[in-house]
C-alpha positions in Angstrom: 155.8 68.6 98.4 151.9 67.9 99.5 149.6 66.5 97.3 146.5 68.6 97.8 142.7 67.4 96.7 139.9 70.5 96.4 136.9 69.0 96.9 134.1 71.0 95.4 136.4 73.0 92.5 133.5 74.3 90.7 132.3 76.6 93.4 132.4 80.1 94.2 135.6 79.5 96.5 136.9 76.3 95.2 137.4 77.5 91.6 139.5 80.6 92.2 141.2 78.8 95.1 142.4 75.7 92.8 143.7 78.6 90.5 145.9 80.8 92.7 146.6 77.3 95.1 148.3 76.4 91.4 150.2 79.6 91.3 151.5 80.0 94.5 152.2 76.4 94.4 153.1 75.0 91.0 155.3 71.6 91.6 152.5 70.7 94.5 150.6 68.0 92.5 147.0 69.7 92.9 143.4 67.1 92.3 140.5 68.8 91.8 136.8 67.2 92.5 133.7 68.0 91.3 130.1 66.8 89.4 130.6 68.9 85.9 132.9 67.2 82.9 132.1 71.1 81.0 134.6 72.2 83.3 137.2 69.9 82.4 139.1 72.1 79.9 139.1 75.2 82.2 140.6 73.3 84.8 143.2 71.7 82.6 144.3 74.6 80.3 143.3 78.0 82.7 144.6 76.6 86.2 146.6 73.6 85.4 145.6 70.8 87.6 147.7 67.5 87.6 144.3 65.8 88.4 140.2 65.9 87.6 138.1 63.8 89.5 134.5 63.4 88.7 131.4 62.8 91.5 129.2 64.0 93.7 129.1 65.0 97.6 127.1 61.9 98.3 129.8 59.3 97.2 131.3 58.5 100.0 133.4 56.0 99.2 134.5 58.0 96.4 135.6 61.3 98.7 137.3 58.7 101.0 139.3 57.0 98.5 140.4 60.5 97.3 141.2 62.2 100.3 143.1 58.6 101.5 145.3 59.6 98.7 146.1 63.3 98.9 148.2 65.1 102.1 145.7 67.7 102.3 142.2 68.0 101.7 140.2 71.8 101.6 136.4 70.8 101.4 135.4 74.5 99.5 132.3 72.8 98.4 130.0 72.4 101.1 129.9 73.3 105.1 126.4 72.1 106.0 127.1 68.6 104.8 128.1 66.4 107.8 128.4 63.0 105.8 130.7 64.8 103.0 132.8 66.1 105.9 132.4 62.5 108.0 133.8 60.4 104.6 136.7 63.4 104.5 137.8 62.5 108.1 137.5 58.6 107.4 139.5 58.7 104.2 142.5 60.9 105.9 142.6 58.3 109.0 143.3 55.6 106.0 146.3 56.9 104.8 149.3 55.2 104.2 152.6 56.6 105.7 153.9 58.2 108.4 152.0 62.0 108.4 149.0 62.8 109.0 146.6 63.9 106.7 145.2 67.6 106.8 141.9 68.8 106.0 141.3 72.7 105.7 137.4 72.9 105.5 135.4 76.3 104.9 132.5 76.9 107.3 129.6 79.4 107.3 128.8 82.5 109.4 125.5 80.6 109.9 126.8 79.4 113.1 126.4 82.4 114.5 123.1 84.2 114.2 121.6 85.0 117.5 118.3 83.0 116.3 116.2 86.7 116.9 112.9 86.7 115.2 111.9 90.1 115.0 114.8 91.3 112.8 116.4 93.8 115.4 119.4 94.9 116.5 120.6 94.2 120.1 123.7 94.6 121.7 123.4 92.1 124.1 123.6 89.7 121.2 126.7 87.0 121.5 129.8 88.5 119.9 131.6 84.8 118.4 135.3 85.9 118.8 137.6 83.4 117.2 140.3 83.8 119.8 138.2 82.1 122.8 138.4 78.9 122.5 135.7 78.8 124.9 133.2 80.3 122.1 134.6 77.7 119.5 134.3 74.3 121.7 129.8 75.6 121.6 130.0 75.0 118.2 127.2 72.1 118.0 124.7 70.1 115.6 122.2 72.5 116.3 123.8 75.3 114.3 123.5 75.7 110.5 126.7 74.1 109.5 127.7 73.0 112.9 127.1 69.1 112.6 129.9 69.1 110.0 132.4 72.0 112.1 131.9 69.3 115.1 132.9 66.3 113.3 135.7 67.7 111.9 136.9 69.7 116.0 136.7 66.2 117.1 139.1 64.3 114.7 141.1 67.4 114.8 141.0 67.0 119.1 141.6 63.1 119.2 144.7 63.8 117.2 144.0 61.4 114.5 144.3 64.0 111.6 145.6 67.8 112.0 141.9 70.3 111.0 141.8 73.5 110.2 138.6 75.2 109.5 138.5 79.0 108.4 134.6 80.4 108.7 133.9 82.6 106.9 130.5 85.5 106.4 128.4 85.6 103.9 130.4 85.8 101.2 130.1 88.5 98.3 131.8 89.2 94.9 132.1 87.7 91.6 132.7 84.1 91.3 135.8 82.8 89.0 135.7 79.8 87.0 134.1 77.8 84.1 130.7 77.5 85.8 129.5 81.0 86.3 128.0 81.4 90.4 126.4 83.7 92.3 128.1 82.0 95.3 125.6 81.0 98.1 124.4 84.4 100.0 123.6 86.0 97.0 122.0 82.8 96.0 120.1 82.8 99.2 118.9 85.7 98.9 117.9 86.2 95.4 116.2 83.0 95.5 114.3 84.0 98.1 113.3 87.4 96.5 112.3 85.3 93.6 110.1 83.0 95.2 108.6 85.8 97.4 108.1 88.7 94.4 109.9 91.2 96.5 113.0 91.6 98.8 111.9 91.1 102.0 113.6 92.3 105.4 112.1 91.3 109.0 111.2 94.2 111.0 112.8 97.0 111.3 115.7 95.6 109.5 118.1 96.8 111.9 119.9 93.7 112.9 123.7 92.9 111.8 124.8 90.7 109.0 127.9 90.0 108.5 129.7 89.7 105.2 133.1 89.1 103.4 134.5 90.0 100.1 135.5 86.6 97.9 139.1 87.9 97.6 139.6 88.8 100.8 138.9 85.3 101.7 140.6 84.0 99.3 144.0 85.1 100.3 143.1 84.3 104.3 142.6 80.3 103.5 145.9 80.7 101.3 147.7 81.9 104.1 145.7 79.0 106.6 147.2 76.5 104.0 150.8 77.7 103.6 150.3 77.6 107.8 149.3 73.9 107.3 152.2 73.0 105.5 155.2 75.2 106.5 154.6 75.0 110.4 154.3 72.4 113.2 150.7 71.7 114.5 150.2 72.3 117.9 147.1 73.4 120.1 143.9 72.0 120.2 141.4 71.6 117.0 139.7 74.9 118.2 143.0 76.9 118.4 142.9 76.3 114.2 139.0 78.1 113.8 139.7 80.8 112.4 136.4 83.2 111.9 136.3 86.0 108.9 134.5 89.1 108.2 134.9 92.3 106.4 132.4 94.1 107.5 128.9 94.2 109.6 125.4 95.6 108.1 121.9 96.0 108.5 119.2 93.6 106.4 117.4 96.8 105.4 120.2 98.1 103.8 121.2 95.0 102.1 117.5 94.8 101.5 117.2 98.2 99.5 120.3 97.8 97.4 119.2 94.5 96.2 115.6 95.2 95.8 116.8 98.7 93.8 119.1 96.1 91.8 116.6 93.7 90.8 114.0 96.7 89.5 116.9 97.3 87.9 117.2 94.7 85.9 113.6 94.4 85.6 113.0 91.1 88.6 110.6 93.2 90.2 108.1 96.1 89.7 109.0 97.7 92.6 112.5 98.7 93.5 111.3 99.1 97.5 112.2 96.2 99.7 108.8 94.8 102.1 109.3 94.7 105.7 107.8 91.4 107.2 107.1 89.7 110.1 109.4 86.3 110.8 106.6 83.8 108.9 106.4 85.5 106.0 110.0 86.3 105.3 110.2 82.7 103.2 111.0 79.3 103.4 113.6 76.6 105.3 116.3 78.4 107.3 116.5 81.4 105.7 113.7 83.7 108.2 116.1 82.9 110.7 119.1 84.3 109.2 116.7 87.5 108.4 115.9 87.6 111.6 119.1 87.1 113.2 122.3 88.9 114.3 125.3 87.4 112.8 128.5 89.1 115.3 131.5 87.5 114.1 135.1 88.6 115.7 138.1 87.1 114.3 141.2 88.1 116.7 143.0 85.3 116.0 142.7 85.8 112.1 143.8 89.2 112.5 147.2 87.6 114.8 148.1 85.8 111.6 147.7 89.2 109.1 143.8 89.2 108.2 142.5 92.3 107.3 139.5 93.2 104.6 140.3 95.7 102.2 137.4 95.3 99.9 134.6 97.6 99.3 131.3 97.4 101.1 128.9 94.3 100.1 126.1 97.6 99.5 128.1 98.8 96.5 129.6 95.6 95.2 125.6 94.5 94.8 125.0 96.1 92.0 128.5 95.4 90.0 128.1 91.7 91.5 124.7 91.1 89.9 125.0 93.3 86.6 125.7 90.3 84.5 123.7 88.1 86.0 120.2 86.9 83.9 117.2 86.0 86.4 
């Protein structure tokens, strides 16, 4: 019976997770990690943990002590944090006993933008299939949550812990939980509406995003940790990437859906979205995910039973952000 540590419980992924991981999984002593002492009681009473643990991302020698303690660790809370993913690594390599220690971490679609500028579709663009490990050994520093995917393919290839990391698109739905999120696309891209006074798309808006449903996650990283536990691990660290994603579609029509939402609910005068060029599309990385084609294939997901039912992210916009106060 593994003693599992979710690090990051409060999130969009991690809260639900810790819940159904609880279900599926009731005698498996379950610790759950996060900044928030409100979200104590939900925790103890709604999902039935065995174990809170307070502190932040940047402890390290907190995470490390916590993950030398636990069989398996699932880092739900952040992809594009190399030093939370670093102290992870170290604290499993400290374990007492003779099996290794397993970390499941959930990555970002990030990785895999094309890096176009002018907001277009092309089908030359890279298709990232899951099932070439060719594709999986360029993951690098250089990508948007790639310094953290690398550090984690190389403890998982030097065979001093077993890894398994399921990336995952940009994720859509309602989040679950005592802490009420928008989750982080929907976070990215209302924020940057916000800032900006209008939904903004680059171009002609034609280039692919690529996006997943919560639940259909969900029950994919379930599945990747029953794997974990109930089979032998074998293969290299980048035979164990799995890649996610429901569907593919245009910015401009995310665009219009979410600029019609926010008039909506009275965000903006205008319920048009603004086609712009790449330097006016808003701060920090997110132009270049506007910009970009994200072509995700996950073959080898689909091997082990993945498969999207949800509805489209353009009509779960409106549902997903009806509640929601700006």
């Amino acid at each position: 019976m593994p003693s599992v540590l979710v690090v990051g419980a409060t999130g969009m992924v991690g809260a639900s997770l810790s819940r159904q991981l609880k279900q599926q999984h009731p005698t498996w002593p379950l610790t759950v990690y996060f900044r928030n002492p409100q979200a104590d009681n939900w925790f103890r009473n709604v999902v039935g943990v065995d174990r809170i643990e307070h502190g932040t991302f940047e402890d390290a020698a907190r995470v490390r002590s916590l993950a030398a303690e636990h069989d398996i660790v699932i880092n739900a809370g952040s992809s594009f944090d190399p030093a939370l993913s670093q102290a992870i690594v170290d604290g499993l390599k400290q374990r007492q006993g003779g099996s290794k220690g397993t970390l499941i971490h959930v990555s970002g679609g990030g990785n895999f933008i094309d890096r176009r500028t002018d907001g277009k579709y092309s089908a030359a663009s890279k298709v990232w299939n899951d099932s070439n490990e060719d594709d999986i050994k360029k993951v690098n520093p250089s990508m948007l949550n790639g310094a953290a995917d690398r550090i984690i393919l190389d403890a998982g290839n030097d065979g001093s812990i077993n890894t398994f990391i399921v990336n995952q698109a940009l994720t859509y739905g309602v989040a679950e939980g005592p802490l009420p999120s928008l989750g982080v696309g929907y976070k990215i891209l209302t924020g940057n509406a916000q800032s900006l006074g209008f939904v903004p798309y680059i171009g002609d808006g034609s280039a692919l995003l690529s996006v997943i449903h919560i639940d259909d996650a969900l029950r994919f990283i379930l599945r990747i940790v029953d794997l974990a536990v109930m089979q032998e691990v074998i293969g290299s660290a980048e035979s164990r990437y799995y890649i996610i994603y429901g569907e593919r579609v245009a910015w401009k029509d995310v665009a219009t859906v979410l600029a019609k939402t926010l008039h909506n609910k009275g965000v903006f005068p205008s319920p048009e979205p603004r086609s712009v060029s790449f330097e006016e599309a808003g701060e920090g990385e997110i132009p270049k995910l506007l910009g970009s084609n994200m072509l995700m294939q996950g073959d080898r997901s689909a091997a082990l039973g993945f498969k999207a039912t949800a509805r489209s992210i353009l009509e779960h916009i409106p549902e997903d952000l009806e509640s929601h106060t700006f």
